[in-house]
Short mmCIF file of the C-alpha atoms (twelve columns), coordinates in Angstrom:
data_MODEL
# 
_entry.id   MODEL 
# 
loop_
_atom_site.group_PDB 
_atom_site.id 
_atom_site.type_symbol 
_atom_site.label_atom_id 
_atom_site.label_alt_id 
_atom_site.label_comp_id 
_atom_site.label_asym_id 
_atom_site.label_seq_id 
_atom_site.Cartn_x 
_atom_site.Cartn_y 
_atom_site.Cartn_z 
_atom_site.pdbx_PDB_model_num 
ATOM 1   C CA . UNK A 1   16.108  25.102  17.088  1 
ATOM 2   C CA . UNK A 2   12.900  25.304  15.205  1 
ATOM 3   C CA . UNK A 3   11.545  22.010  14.080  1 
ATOM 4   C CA . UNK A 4   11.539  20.694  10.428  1 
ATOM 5   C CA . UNK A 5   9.307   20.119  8.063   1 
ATOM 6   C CA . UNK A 6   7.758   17.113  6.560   1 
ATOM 7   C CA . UNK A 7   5.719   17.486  3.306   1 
ATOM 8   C CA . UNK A 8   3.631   14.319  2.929   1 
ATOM 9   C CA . UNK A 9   2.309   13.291  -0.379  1 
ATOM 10  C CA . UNK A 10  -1.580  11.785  -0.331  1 
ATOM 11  C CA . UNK A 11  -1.837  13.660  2.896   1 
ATOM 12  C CA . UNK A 12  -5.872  12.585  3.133   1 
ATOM 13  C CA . UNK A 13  -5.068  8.833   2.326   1 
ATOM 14  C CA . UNK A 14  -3.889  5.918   4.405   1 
ATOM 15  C CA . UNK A 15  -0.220  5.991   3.579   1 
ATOM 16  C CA . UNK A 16  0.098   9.941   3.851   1 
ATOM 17  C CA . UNK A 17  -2.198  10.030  7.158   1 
ATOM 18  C CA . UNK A 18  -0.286  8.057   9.135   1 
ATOM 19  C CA . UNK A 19  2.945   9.130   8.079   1 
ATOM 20  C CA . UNK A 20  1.236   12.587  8.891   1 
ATOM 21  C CA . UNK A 21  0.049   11.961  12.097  1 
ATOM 22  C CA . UNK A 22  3.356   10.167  13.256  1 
ATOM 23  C CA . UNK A 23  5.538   12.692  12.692  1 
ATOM 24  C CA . UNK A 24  2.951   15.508  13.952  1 
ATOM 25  C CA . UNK A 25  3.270   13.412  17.240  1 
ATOM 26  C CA . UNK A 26  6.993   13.850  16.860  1 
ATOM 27  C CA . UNK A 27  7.000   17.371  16.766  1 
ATOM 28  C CA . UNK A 28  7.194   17.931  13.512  1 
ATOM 29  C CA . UNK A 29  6.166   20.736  11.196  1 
ATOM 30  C CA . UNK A 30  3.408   18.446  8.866   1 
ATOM 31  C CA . UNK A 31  2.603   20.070  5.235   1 
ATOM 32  C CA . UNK A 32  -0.027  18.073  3.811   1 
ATOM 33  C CA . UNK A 33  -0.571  17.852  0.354   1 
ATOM 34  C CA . UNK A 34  -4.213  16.741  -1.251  1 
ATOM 35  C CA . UNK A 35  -5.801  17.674  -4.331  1 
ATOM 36  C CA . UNK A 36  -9.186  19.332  -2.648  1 
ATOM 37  C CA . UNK A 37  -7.769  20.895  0.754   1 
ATOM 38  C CA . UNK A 38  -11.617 21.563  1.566   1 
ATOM 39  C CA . UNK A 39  -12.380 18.212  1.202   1 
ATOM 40  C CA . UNK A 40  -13.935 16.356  4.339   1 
ATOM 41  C CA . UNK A 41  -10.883 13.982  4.883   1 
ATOM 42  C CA . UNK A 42  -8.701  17.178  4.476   1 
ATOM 43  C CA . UNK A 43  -10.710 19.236  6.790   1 
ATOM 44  C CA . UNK A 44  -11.316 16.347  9.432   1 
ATOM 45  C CA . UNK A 45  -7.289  15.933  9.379   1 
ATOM 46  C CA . UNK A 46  -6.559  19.730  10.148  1 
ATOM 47  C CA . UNK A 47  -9.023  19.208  13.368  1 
ATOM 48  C CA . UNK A 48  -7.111  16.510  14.592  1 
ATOM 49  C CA . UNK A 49  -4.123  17.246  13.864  1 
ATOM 50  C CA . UNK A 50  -3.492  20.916  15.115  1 
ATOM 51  C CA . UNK A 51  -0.799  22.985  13.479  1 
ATOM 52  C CA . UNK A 52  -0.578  21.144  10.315  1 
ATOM 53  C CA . UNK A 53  -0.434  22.887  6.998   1 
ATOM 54  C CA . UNK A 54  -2.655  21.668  4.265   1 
ATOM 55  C CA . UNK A 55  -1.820  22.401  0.392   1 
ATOM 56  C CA . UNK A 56  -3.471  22.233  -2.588  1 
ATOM 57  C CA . UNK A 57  -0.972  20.317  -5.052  1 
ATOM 58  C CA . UNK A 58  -1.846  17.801  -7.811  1 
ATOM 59  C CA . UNK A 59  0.516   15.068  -8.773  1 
ATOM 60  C CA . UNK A 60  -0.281  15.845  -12.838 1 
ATOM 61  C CA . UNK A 61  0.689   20.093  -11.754 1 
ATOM 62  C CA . UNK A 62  4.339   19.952  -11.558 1 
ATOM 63  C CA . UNK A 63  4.471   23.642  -10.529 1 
ATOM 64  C CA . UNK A 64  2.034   23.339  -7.729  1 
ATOM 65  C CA . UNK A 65  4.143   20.001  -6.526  1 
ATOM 66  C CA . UNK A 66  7.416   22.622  -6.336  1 
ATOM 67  C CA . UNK A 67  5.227   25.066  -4.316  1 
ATOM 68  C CA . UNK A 68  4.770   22.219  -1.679  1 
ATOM 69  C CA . UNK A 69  7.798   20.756  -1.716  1 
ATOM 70  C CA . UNK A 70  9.761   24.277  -1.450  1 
ATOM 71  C CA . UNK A 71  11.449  24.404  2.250   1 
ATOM 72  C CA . UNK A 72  10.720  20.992  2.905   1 
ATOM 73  C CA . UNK A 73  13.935  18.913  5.285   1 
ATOM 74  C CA . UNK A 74  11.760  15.546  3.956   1 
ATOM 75  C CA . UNK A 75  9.446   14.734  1.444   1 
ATOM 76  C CA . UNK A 76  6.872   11.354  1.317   1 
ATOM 77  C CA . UNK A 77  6.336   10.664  -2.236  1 
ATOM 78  C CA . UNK A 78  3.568   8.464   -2.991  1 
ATOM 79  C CA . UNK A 79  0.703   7.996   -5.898  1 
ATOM 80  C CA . UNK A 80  -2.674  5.972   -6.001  1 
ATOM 81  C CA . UNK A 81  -2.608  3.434   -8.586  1 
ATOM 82  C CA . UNK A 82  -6.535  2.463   -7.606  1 
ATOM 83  C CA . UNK A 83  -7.477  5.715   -8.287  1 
ATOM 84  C CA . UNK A 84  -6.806  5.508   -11.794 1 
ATOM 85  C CA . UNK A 85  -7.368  1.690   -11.665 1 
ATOM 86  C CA . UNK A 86  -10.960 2.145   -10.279 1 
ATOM 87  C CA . UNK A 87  -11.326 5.496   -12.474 1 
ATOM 88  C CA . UNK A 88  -10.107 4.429   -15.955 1 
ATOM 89  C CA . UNK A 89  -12.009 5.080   -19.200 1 
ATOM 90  C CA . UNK A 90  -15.053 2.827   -19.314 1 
ATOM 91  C CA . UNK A 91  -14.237 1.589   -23.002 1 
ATOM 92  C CA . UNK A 92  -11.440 -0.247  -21.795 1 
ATOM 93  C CA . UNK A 93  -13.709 -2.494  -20.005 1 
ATOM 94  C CA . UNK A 94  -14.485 -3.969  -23.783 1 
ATOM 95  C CA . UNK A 95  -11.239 -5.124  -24.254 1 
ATOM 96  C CA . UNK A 96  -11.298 -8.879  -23.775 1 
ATOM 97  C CA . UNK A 97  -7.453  -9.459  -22.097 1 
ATOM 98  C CA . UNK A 98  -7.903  -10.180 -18.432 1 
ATOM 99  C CA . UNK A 99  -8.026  -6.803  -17.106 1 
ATOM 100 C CA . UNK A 100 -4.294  -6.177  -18.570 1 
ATOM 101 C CA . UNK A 101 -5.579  -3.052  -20.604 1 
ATOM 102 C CA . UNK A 102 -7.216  -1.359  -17.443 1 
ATOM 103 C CA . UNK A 103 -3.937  -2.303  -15.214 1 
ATOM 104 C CA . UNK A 104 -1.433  -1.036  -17.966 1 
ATOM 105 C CA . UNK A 105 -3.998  2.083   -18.459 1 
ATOM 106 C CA . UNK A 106 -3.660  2.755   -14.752 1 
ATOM 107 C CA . UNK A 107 0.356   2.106   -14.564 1 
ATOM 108 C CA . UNK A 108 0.813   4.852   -17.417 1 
ATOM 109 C CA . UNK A 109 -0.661  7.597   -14.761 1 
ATOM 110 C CA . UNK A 110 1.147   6.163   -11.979 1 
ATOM 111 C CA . UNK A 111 4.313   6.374   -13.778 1 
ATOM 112 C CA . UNK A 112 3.891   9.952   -15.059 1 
ATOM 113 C CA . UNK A 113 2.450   11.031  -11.839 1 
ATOM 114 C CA . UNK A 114 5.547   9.526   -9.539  1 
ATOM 115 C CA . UNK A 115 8.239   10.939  -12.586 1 
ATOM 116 C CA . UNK A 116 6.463   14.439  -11.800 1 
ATOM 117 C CA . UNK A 117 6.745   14.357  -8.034  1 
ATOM 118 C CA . UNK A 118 10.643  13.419  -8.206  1 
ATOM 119 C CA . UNK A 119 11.134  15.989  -11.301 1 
ATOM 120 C CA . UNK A 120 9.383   18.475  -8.614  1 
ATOM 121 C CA . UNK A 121 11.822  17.547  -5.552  1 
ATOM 122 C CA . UNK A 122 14.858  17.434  -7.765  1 
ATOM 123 C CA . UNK A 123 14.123  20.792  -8.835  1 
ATOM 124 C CA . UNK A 124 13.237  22.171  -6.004  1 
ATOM 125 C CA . UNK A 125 16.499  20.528  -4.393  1 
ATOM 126 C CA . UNK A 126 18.756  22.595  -6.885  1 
ATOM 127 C CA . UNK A 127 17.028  25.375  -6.031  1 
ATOM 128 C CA . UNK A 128 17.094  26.044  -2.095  1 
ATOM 129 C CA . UNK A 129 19.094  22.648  -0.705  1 
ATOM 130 C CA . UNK A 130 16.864  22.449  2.119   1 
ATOM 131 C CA . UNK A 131 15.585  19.012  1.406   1 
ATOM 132 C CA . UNK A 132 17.414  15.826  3.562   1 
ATOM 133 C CA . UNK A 133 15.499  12.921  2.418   1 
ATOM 134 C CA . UNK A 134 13.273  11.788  -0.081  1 
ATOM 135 C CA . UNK A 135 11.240  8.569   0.424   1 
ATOM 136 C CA . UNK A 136 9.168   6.811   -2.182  1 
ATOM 137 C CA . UNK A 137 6.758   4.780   -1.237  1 
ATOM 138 C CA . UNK A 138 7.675   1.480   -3.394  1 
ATOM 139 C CA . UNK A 139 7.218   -1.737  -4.514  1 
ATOM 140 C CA . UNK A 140 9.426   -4.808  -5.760  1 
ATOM 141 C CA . UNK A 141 9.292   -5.460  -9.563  1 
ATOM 142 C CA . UNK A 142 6.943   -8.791  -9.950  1 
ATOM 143 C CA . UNK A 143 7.927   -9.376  -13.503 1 
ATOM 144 C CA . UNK A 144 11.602  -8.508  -13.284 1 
ATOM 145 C CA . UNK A 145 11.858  -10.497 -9.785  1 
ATOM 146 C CA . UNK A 146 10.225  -13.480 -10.890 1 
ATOM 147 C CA . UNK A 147 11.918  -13.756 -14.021 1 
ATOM 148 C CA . UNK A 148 8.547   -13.216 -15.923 1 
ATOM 149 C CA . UNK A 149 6.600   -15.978 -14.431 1 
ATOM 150 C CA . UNK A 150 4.082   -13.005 -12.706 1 
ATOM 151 C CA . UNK A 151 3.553   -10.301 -14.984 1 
ATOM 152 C CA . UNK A 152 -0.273  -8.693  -13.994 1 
ATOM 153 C CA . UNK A 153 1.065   -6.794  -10.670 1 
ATOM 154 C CA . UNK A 154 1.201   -3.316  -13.000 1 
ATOM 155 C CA . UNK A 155 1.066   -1.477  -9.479  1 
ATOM 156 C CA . UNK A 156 4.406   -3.232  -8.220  1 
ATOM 157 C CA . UNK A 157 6.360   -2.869  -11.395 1 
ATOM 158 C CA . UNK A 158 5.167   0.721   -12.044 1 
ATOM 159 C CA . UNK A 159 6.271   2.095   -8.956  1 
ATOM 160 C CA . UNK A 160 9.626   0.065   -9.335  1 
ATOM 161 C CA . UNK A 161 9.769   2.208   -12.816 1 
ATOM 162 C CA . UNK A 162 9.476   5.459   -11.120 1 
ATOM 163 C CA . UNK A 163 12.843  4.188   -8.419  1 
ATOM 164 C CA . UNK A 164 14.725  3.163   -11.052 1 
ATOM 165 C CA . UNK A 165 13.912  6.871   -13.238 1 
ATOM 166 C CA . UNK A 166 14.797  8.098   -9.604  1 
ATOM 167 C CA . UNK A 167 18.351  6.255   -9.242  1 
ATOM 168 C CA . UNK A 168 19.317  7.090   -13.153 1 
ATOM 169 C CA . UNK A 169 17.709  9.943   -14.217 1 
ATOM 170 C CA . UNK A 170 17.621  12.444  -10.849 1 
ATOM 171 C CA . UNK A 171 21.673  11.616  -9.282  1 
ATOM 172 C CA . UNK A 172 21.068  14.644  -6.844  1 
ATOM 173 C CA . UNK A 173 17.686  13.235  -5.816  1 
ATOM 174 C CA . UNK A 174 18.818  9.823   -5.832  1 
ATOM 175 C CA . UNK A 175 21.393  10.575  -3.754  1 
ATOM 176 C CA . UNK A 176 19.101  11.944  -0.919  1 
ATOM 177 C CA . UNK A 177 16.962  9.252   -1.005  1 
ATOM 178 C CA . UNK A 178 15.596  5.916   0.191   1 
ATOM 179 C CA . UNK A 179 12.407  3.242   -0.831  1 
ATOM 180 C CA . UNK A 180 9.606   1.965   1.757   1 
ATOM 181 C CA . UNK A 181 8.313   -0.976  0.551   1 
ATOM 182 C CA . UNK A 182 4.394   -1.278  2.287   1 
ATOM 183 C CA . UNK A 183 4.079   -5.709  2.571   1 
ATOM 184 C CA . UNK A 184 0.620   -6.633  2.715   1 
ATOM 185 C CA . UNK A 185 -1.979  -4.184  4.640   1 
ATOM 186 C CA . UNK A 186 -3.693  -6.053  7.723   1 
ATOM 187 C CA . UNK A 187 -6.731  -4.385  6.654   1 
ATOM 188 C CA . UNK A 188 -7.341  -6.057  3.543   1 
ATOM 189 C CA . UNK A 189 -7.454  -8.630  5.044   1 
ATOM 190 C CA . UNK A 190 -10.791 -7.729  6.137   1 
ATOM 191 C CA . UNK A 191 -12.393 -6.345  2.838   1 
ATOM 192 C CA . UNK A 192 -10.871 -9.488  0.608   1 
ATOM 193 C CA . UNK A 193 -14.473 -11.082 0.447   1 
ATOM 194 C CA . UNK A 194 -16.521 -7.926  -0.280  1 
ATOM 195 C CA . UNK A 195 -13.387 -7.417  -3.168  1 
ATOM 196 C CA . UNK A 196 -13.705 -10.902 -4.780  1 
ATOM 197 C CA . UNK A 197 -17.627 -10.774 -4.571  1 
ATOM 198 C CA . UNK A 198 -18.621 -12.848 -1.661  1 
ATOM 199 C CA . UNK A 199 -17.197 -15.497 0.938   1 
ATOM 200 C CA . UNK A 200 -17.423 -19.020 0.141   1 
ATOM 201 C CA . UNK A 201 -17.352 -22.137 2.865   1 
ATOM 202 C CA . UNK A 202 -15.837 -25.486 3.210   1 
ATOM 203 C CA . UNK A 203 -17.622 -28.231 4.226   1 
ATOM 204 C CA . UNK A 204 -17.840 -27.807 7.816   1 
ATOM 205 C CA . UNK A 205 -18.944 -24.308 7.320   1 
ATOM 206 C CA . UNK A 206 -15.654 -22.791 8.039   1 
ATOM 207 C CA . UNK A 207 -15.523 -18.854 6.255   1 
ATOM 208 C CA . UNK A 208 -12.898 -19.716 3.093   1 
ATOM 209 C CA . UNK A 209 -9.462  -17.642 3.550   1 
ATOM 210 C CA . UNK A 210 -8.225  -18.180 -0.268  1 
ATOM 211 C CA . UNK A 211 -4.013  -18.475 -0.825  1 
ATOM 212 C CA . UNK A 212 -2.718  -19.078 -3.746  1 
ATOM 213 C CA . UNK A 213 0.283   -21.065 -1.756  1 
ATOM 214 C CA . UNK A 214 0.871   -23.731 0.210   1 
ATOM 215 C CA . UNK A 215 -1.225  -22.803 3.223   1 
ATOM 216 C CA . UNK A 216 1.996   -22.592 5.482   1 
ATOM 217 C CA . UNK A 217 3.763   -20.177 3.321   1 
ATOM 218 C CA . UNK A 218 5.410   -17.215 5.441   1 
ATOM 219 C CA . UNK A 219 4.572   -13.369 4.035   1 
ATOM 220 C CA . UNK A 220 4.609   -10.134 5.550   1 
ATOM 221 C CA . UNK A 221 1.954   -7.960  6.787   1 
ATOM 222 C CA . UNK A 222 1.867   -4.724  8.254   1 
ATOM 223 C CA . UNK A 223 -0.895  -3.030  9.616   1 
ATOM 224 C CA . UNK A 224 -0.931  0.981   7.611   1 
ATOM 225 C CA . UNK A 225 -0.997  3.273   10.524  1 
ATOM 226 C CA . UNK A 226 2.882   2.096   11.324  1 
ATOM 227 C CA . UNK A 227 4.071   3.618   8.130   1 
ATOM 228 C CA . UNK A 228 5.120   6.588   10.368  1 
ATOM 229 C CA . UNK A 229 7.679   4.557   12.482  1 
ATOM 230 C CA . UNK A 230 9.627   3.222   9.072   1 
ATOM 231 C CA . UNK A 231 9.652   6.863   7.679   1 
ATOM 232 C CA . UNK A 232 11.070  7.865   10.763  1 
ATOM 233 C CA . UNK A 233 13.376  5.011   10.411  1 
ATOM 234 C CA . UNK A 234 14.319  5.733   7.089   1 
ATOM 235 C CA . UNK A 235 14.731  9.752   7.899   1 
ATOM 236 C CA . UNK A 236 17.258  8.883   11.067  1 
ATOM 237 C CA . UNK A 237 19.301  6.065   8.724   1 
ATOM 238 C CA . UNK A 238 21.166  7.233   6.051   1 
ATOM 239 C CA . UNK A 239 20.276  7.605   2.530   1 
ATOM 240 C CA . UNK A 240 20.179  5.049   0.097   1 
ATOM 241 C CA . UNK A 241 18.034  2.570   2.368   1 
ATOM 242 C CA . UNK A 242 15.521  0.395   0.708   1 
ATOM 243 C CA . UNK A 243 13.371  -0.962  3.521   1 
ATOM 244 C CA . UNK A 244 10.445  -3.472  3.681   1 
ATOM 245 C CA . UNK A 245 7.845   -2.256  6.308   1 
ATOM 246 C CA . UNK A 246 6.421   -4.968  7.863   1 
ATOM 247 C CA . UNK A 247 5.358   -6.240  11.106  1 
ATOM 248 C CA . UNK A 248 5.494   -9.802  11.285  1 
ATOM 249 C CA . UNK A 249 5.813   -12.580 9.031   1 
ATOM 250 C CA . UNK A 250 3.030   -15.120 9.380   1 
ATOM 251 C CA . UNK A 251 1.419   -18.294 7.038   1 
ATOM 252 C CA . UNK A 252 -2.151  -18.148 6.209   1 
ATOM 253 C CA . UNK A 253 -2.891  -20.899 7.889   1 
ATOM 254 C CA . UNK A 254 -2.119  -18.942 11.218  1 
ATOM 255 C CA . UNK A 255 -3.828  -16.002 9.869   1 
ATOM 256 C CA . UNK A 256 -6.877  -17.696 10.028  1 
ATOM 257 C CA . UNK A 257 -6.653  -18.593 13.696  1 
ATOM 258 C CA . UNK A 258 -6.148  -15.371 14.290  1 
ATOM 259 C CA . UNK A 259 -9.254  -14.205 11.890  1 
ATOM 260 C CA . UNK A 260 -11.157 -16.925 13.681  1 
ATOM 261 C CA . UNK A 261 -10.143 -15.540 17.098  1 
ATOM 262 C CA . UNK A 262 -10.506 -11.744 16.065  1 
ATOM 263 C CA . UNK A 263 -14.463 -12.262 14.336  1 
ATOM 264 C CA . UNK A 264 -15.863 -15.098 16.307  1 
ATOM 265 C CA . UNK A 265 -16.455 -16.593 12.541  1 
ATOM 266 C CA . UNK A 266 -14.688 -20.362 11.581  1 
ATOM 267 C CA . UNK A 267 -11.945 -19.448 9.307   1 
ATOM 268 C CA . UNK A 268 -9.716  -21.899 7.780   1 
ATOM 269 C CA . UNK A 269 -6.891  -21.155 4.634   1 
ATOM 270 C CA . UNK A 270 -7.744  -23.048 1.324   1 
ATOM 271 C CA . UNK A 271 -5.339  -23.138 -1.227  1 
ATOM 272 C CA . UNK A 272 -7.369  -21.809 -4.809  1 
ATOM 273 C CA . UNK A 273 -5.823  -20.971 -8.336  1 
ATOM 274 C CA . UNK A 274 -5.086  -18.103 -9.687  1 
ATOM 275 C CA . UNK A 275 -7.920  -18.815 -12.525 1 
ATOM 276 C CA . UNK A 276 -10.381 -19.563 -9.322  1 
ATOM 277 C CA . UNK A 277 -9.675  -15.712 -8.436  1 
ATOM 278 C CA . UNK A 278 -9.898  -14.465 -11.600 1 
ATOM 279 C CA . UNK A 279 -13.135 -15.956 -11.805 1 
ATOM 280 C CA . UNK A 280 -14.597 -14.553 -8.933  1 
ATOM 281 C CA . UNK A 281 -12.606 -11.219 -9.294  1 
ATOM 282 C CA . UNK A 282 -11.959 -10.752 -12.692 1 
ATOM 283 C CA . UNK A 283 -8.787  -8.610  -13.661 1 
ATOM 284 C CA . UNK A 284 -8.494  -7.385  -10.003 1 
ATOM 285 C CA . UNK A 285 -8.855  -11.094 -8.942  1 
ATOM 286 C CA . UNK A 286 -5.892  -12.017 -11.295 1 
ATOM 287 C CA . UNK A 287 -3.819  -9.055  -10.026 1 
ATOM 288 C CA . UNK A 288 -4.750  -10.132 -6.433  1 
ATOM 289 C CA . UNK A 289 -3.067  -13.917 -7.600  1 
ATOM 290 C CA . UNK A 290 0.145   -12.586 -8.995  1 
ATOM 291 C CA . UNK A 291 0.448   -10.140 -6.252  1 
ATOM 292 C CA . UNK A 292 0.192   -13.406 -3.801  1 
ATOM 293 C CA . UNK A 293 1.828   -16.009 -4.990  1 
ATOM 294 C CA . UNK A 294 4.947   -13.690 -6.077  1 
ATOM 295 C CA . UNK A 295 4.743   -12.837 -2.003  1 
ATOM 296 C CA . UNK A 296 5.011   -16.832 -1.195  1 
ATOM 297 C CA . UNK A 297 7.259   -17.722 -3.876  1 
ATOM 298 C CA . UNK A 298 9.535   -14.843 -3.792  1 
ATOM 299 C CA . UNK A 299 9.162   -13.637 -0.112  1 
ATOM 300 C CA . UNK A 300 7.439   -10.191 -1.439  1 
ATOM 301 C CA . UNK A 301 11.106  -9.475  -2.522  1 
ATOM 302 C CA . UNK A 302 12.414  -9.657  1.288   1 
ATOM 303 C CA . UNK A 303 16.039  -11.077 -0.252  1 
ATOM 304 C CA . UNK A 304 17.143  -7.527  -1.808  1 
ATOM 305 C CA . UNK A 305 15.503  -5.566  1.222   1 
ATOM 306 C CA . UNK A 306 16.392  -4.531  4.665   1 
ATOM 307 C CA . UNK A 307 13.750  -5.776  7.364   1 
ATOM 308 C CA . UNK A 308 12.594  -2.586  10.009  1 
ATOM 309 C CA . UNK A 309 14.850  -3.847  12.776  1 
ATOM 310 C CA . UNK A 310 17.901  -3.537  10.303  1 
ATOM 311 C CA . UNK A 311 17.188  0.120   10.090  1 
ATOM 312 C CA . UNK A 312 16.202  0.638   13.874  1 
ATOM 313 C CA . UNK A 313 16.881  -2.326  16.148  1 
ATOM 314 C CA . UNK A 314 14.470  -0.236  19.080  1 
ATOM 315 C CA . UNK A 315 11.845  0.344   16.463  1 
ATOM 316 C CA . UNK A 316 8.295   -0.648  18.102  1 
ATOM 317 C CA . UNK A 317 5.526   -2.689  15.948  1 
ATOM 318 C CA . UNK A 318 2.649   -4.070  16.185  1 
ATOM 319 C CA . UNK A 319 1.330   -7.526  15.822  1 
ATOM 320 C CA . UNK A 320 -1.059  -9.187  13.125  1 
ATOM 321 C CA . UNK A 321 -3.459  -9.797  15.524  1 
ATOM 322 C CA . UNK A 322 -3.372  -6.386  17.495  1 
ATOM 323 C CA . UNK A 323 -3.948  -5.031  14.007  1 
ATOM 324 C CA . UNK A 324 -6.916  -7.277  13.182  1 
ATOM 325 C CA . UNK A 325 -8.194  -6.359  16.298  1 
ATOM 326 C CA . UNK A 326 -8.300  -2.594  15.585  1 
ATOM 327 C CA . UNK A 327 -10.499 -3.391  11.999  1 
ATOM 328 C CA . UNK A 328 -13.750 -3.058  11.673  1 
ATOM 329 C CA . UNK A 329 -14.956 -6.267  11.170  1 
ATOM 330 C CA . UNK A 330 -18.844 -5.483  11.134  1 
ATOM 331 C CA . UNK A 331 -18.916 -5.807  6.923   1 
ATOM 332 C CA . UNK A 332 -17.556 -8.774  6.960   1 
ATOM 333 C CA . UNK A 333 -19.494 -11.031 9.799   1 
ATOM 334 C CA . UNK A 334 -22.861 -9.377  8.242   1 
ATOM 335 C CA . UNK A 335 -21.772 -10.806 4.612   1 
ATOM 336 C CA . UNK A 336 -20.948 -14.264 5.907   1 
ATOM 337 C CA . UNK A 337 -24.102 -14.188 7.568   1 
ATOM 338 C CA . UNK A 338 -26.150 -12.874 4.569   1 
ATOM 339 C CA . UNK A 339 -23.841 -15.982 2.847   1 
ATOM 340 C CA . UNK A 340 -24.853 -18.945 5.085   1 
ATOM 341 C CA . UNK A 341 -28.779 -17.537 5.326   1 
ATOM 342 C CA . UNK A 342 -28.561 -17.778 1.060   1 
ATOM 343 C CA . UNK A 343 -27.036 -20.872 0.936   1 
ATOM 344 C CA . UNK A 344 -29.584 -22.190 3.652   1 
ATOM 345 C CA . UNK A 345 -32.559 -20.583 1.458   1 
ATOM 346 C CA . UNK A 346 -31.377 -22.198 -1.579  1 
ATOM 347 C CA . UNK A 347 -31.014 -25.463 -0.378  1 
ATOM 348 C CA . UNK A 348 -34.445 -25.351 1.231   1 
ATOM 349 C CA . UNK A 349 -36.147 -25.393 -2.100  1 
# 
């Protein structure tokens, strides 16, 4: 039996590389879909992953999404919401509301972009029946889920838009699919500081880990490059699965032991405010607060998701510390370092 094929969605990016390489490992035909297939990710991918078929397709070109998704058995949908988020029009930096203008701007593309890529499978569905599953790459609805008390995670609630157009506007789609929700990447962990400007230190010296929760509040982490085992997951389950990828639930308070083990730097977790964020981070550090304390208050929407081992009780995943350890963690030791010499320097004078 020859094998079948996977097209993956953001084939160049986190998400779509690992899903890529997993199921390359499986022995899997891999079609890869990217924008520029002569970029360098895109060409660096083909080289180490031999065999796999790399397509020019462009979530905005419905036509060239039907191309790629044509003879597919599964498709991963995904879309970038920082692309747009980081590449928005520079006049709506003017607009004095908290960054909701730039997040709402960036949601609109999302939400056309994921409506085009399940338009594209649903057509392409009625046309040949090859395609098995489609998985969306998800997120639980902040405002609807916390009965409007978080409403500035635009990335969570547009992606829930585009399941819901899925489920009542596609049937024969919907009806061949199932959701991934991604919890909370290890390896942002790492780049939190350099995203909210700088580190800050108690007063032992201890590198700041901010939480907008009780310090001993559980959430979910996973580290990216397992996205492959809950596709797999969700391709051997039947349809209609809405799974939360994660691989272990853990408080910050531990997560800073491990951090501290990990870098060799003093970490401990500090509770801050969602206005202490924003201040440091702007509209990205208010986004960064809803996102968070939704994930303590709510459990990152765990109650109306299945956990991995639901799915596949022999599933194997990591832990948050064998992800930490795989970071680089070179960025952020140099800034705390650059930190404490400043702070020394200034209070020298």
């Amino acid at each position: 039996m020859s094998p079948k094929t996977i097209a993956v969605v953001g084939v160049t990016g986190q998400q779509g590389g690992a899903v890529a390489t997993h199921f390359h490992t499986l022995g899997w035909k891999v079609r890869g879909l990217t924008r520029s297939p002569s970029s360098t990710k895109a060409v660096a991918l083909a080289a180490r992953l031999p065999g796999i078929q790399i397509v020019q397709a462009d979530a905005e070109d419905t036509a060239s999404l039907k191309a790629a998704f044509r003879g597919a058995h599964v498709v991963y949908a995904m879309t970038d919401y920082w692309a747009s988020y980081f590449g928005h029009p520079p006049e709506l930096d003017a607009v004095k509301d908290d960054g909701r203008a730039v997040g709402e701007w960036a949601a609109a593309v999302e939400i056309r972009q994921g409506k085009n890529l399940a338009d594209a499978a649903a057509q392409v569905l009625a046309e040949d029946g090859v395609l098995e599953r489609y998985i969306w790459s998800t997120l639980p609805p902040v405002s609807k889920e916390s009965g409007g008390k978080y409403t500035y995670s635009f990335y969570f609630d547009a992606k829930d838009v585009i399941k819901q157009y899925i489920l009542a506007q596609q049937p024969a789609l919907a009806a061949k699919a199932s959701f991934l929700v991604l919890a909370i990447y290890t390896n942002i962990i790492a780049l939190t500081a350099q995203m909210l400007g700088g580190v800050q230190f108690d007063p032992e010296g201890r590198v700041i880990q901010p939480t907008l929760s009780g310090v001993d509040a559980q959430h979910h982490f996973v580290d990216i490059t397992d996205t492959g085992k809950f596709v797999e997951a969700l391709v051997n389950a039947p349809p209609g699965k809405s799974l939360l990828g994660f691989d272990e639930e853990m408080s910050f308070a531990d997560l800073a032991s491990v951090m501290s083990a990990v870098t060799g730097v003093p970490v401990v977790a500090l509770p801050v405010t969602i206005e202490q964020l924003e201040a440091s981070g702007g509209g990205l550090g208010k986004m960064m607060g809803n996102t968070a304390s939704f994930s303590a208050e709510f459990a990152y929407g765990a109650a109306n998701l299945l956990a991995p081992k639901d799915v596949d009780p022999n599933i194997k995943l990591v832990t948050v510390k064998g992800a930490l350890k795989k970071e680089n963690w070179t960025p952020f030791v140099d800034l705390v370092k650059k930190s404490r010499e400043a702070l020394q320097a200034a209070a020298s004078k």
